[in-house]
Biotite code that builds the C-alpha atoms (Angstrom):
import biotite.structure as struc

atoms = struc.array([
    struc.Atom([-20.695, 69.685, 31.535], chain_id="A", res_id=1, res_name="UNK", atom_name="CA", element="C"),
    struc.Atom([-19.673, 70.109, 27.837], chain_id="A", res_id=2, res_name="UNK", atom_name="CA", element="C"),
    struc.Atom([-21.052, 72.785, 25.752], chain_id="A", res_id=3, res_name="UNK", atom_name="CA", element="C"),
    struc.Atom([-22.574, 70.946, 23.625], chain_id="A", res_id=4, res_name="UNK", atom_name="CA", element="C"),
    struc.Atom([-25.204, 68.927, 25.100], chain_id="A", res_id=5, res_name="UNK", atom_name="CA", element="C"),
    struc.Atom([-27.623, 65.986, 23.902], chain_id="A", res_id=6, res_name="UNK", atom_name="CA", element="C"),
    struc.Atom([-31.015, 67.487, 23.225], chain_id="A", res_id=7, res_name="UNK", atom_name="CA", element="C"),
    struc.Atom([-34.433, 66.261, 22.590], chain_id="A", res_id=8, res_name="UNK", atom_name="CA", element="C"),
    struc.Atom([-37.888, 68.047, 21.893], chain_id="A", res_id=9, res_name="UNK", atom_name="CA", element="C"),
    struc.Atom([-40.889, 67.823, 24.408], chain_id="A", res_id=10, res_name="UNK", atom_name="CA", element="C"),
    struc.Atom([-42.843, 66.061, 21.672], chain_id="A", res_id=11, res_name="UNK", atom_name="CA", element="C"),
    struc.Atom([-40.029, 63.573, 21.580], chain_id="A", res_id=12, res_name="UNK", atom_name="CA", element="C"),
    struc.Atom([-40.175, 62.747, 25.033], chain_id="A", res_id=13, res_name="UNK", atom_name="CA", element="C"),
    struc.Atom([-43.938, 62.383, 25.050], chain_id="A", res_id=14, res_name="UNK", atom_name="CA", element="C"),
    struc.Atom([-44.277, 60.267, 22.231], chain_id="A", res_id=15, res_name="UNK", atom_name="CA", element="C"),
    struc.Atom([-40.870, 58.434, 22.592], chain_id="A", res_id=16, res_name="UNK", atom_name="CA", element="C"),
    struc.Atom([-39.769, 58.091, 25.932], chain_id="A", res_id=17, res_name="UNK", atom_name="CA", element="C"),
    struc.Atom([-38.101, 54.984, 26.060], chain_id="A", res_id=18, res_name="UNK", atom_name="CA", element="C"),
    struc.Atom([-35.771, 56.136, 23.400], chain_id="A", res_id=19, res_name="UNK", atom_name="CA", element="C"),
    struc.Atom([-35.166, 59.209, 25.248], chain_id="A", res_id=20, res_name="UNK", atom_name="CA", element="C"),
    struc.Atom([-34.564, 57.365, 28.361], chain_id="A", res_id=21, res_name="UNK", atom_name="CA", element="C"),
    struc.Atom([-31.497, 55.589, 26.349], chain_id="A", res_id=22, res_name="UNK", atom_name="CA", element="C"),
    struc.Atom([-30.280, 58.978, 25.161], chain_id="A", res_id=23, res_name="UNK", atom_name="CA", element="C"),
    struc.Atom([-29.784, 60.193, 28.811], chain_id="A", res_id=24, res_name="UNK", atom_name="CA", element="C"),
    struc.Atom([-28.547, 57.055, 29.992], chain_id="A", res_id=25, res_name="UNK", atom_name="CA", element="C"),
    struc.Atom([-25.346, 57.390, 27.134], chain_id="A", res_id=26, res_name="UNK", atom_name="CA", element="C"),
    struc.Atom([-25.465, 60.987, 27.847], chain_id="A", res_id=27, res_name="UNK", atom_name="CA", element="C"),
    struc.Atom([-23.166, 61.747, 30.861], chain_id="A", res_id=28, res_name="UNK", atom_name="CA", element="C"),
    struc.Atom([-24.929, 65.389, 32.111], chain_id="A", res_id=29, res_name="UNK", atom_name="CA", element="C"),
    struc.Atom([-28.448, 64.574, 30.932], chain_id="A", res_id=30, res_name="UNK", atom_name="CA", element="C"),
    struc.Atom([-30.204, 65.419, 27.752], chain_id="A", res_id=31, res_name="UNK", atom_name="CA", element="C"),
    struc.Atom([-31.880, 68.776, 27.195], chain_id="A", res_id=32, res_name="UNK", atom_name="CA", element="C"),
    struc.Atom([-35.501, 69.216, 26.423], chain_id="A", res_id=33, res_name="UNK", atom_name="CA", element="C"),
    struc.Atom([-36.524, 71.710, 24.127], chain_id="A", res_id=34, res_name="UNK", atom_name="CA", element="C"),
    struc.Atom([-39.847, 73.420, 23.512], chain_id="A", res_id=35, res_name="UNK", atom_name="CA", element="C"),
    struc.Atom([-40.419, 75.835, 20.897], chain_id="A", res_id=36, res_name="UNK", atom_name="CA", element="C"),
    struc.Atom([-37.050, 76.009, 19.863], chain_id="A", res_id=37, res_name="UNK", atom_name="CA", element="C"),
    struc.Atom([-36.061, 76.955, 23.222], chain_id="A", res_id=38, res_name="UNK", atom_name="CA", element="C"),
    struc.Atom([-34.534, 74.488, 26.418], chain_id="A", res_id=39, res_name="UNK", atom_name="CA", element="C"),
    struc.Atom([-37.207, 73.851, 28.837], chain_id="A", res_id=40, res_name="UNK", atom_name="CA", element="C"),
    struc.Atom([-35.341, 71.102, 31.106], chain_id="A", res_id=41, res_name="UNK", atom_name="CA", element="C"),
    struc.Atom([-33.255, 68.321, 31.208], chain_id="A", res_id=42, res_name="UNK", atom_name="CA", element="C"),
    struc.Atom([-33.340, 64.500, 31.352], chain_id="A", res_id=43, res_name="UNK", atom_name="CA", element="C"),
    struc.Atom([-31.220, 62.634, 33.156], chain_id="A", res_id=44, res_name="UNK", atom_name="CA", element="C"),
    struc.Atom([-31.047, 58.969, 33.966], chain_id="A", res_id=45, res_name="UNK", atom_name="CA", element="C"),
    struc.Atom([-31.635, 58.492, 37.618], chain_id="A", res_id=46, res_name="UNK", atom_name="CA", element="C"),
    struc.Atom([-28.185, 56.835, 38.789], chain_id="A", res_id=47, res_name="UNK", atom_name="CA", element="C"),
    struc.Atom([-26.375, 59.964, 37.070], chain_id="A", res_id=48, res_name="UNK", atom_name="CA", element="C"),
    struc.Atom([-28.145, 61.873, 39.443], chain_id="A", res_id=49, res_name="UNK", atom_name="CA", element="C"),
    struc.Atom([-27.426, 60.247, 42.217], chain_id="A", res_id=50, res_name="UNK", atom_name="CA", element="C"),
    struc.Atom([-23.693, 59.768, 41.410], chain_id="A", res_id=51, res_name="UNK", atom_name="CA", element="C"),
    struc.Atom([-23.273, 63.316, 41.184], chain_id="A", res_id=52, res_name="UNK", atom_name="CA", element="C"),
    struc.Atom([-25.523, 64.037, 44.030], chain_id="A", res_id=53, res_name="UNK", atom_name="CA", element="C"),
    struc.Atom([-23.105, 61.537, 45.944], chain_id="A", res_id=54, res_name="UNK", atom_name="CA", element="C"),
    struc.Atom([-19.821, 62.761, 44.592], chain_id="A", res_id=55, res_name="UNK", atom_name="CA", element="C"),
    struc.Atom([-19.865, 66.514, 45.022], chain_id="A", res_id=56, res_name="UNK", atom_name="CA", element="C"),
    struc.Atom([-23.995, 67.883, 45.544], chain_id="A", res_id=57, res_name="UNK", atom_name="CA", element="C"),
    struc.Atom([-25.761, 69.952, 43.745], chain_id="A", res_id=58, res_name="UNK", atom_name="CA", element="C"),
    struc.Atom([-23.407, 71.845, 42.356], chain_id="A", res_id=59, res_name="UNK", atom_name="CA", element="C"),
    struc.Atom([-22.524, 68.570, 40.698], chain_id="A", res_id=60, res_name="UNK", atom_name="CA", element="C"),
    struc.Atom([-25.509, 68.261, 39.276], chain_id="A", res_id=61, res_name="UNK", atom_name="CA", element="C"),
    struc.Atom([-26.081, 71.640, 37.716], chain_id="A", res_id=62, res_name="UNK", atom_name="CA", element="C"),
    struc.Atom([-22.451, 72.752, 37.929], chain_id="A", res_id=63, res_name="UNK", atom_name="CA", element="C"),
    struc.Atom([-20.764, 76.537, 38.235], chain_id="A", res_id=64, res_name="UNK", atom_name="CA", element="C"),
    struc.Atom([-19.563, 78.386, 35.105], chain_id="A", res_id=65, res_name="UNK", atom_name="CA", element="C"),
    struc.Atom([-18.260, 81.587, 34.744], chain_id="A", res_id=66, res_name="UNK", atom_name="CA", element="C"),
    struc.Atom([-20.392, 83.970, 32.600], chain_id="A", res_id=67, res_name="UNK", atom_name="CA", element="C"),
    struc.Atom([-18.041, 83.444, 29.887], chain_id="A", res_id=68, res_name="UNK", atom_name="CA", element="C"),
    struc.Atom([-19.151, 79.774, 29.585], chain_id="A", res_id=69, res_name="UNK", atom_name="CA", element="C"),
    struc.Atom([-22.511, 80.736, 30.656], chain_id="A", res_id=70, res_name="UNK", atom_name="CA", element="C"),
    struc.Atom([-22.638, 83.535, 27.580], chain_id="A", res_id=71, res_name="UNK", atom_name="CA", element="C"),
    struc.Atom([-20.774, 80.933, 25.532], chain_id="A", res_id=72, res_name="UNK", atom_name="CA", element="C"),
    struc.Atom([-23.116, 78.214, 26.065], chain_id="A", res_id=73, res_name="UNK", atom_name="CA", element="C"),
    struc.Atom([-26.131, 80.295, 25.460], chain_id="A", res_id=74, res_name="UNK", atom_name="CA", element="C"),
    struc.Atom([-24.524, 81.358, 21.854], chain_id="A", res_id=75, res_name="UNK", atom_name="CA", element="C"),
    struc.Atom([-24.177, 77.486, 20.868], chain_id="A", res_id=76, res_name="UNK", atom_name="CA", element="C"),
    struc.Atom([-27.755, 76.794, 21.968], chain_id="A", res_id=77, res_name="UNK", atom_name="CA", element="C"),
    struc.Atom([-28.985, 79.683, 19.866], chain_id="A", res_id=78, res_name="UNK", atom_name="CA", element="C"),
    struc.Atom([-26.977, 78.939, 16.652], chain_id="A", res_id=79, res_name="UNK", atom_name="CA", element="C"),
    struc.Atom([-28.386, 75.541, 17.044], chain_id="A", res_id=80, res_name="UNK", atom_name="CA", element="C"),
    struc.Atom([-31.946, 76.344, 17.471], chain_id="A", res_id=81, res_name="UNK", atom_name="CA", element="C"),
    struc.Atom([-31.720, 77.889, 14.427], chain_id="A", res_id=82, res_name="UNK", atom_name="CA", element="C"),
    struc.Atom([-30.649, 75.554, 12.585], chain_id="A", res_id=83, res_name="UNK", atom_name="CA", element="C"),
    struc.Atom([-33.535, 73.400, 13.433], chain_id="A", res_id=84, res_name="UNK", atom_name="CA", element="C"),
    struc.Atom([-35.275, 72.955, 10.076], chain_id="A", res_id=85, res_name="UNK", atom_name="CA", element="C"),
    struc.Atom([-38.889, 73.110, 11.737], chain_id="A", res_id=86, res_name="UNK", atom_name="CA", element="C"),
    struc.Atom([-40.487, 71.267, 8.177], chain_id="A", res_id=87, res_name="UNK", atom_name="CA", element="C"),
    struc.Atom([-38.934, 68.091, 9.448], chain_id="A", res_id=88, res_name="UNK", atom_name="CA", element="C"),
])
Protein backbone atom coordinates (compact mmCIF):
# COMPACT_ATOMS: atom_id res chain seq x y z
CA UNK A 1 0.00 0.00 0.00
CA UNK A 2 1.72 3.40 -0.61
CA UNK A 3 1.42 6.17 1.77
CA UNK A 4 -0.12 8.23 -0.13
CA UNK A 5 -3.38 7.03 -1.20
CA UNK A 6 -6.20 8.21 -3.76
CA UNK A 7 -8.95 9.85 -1.78
CA UNK A 8 -12.40 11.00 -2.39
CA UNK A 9 -15.14 12.73 -0.12
CA UNK A 10 -18.49 10.93 0.83
CA UNK A 11 -20.32 13.68 -1.05
CA UNK A 12 -18.23 12.72 -4.02
CA UNK A 13 -19.16 9.30 -4.03
CA UNK A 14 -22.85 10.04 -3.60
CA UNK A 15 -23.20 12.45 -6.16
CA UNK A 16 -20.46 11.05 -8.53
CA UNK A 17 -20.07 7.54 -8.36
CA UNK A 18 -19.26 6.52 -11.64
CA UNK A 19 -16.30 8.77 -11.60
CA UNK A 20 -15.29 7.39 -8.39
CA UNK A 21 -15.70 3.95 -9.59
CA UNK A 22 -12.86 4.91 -12.36
CA UNK A 23 -10.67 6.37 -9.63
CA UNK A 24 -10.53 2.96 -7.78
CA UNK A 25 -10.32 1.02 -10.77
CA UNK A 26 -6.69 3.13 -11.73
CA UNK A 27 -6.05 3.09 -8.12
CA UNK A 28 -4.19 -0.18 -7.21
CA UNK A 29 -5.19 -0.37 -3.10
CA UNK A 30 -8.55 1.39 -3.41
CA UNK A 31 -9.46 4.97 -2.94
CA UNK A 32 -10.15 6.45 0.49
CA UNK A 33 -13.36 8.06 1.49
CA UNK A 34 -13.33 10.91 3.58
CA UNK A 35 -15.97 12.52 5.76
CA UNK A 36 -15.48 15.57 7.61
CA UNK A 37 -12.04 15.86 6.86
CA UNK A 38 -11.44 12.58 8.29
CA UNK A 39 -11.14 8.76 6.32
CA UNK A 40 -14.27 6.91 6.78
CA UNK A 41 -13.55 3.85 4.27
CA UNK A 42 -12.26 2.82 1.21
CA UNK A 43 -13.30 2.04 -2.39
CA UNK A 44 -12.05 -0.48 -4.21
CA UNK A 45 -12.92 -1.92 -7.57
CA UNK A 46 -14.23 -5.39 -7.11
CA UNK A 47 -11.54 -7.55 -9.14
CA UNK A 48 -8.75 -5.75 -6.90
CA UNK A 49 -10.39 -7.32 -4.20
CA UNK A 50 -10.58 -10.42 -5.30
CA UNK A 51 -6.99 -10.54 -6.70
CA UNK A 52 -5.68 -9.80 -3.45
CA UNK A 53 -8.14 -11.92 -1.68
CA UNK A 54 -6.78 -14.72 -4.14
CA UNK A 55 -3.11 -13.93 -3.95
CA UNK A 56 -2.31 -13.68 -0.26
CA UNK A 57 -6.01 -13.05 2.01
CA UNK A 58 -6.87 -10.58 3.95
CA UNK A 59 -3.92 -9.43 4.97
CA UNK A 60 -3.60 -8.60 1.31
CA UNK A 61 -6.28 -6.63 1.31
CA UNK A 62 -5.72 -4.43 4.32
CA UNK A 63 -2.03 -5.23 4.68
CA UNK A 64 0.46 -5.24 8.01
CA UNK A 65 2.60 -2.18 8.85
CA UNK A 66 4.69 -1.57 11.55
CA UNK A 67 3.61 1.37 13.80
CA UNK A 68 6.19 3.37 12.22
CA UNK A 69 4.28 3.27 8.88
CA UNK A 70 1.13 3.14 10.73
CA UNK A 71 2.22 6.61 12.75
CA UNK A 72 3.72 7.72 9.44
CA UNK A 73 0.72 7.25 7.45
CA UNK A 74 -1.54 8.85 9.92
CA UNK A 75 0.88 12.14 9.82
CA UNK A 76 0.43 12.35 5.84
CA UNK A 77 -3.34 11.95 6.15
CA UNK A 78 -3.45 14.74 8.71
CA UNK A 79 -1.16 17.26 6.88
CA UNK A 80 -3.40 16.60 4.02
CA UNK A 81 -6.68 17.11 5.61
CA UNK A 82 -5.56 20.25 6.37
CA UNK A 83 -4.79 21.38 3.53
CA UNK A 84 -8.22 20.83 2.25
CA UNK A 85 -9.41 24.35 1.45
CA UNK A 86 -13.10 23.57 2.70
CA UNK A 87 -14.47 27.02 0.50
CA UNK A 88 -13.98 24.92 -2.57
Amino acid sequence: MSLMPCYTTATELQRNYKKVVKKAKKAKDGVVVLSNNTPVGVYMDYQTYISKMEKRGLDAVFGKWTNEEAEEFNKRVDEMCEKIDTEI
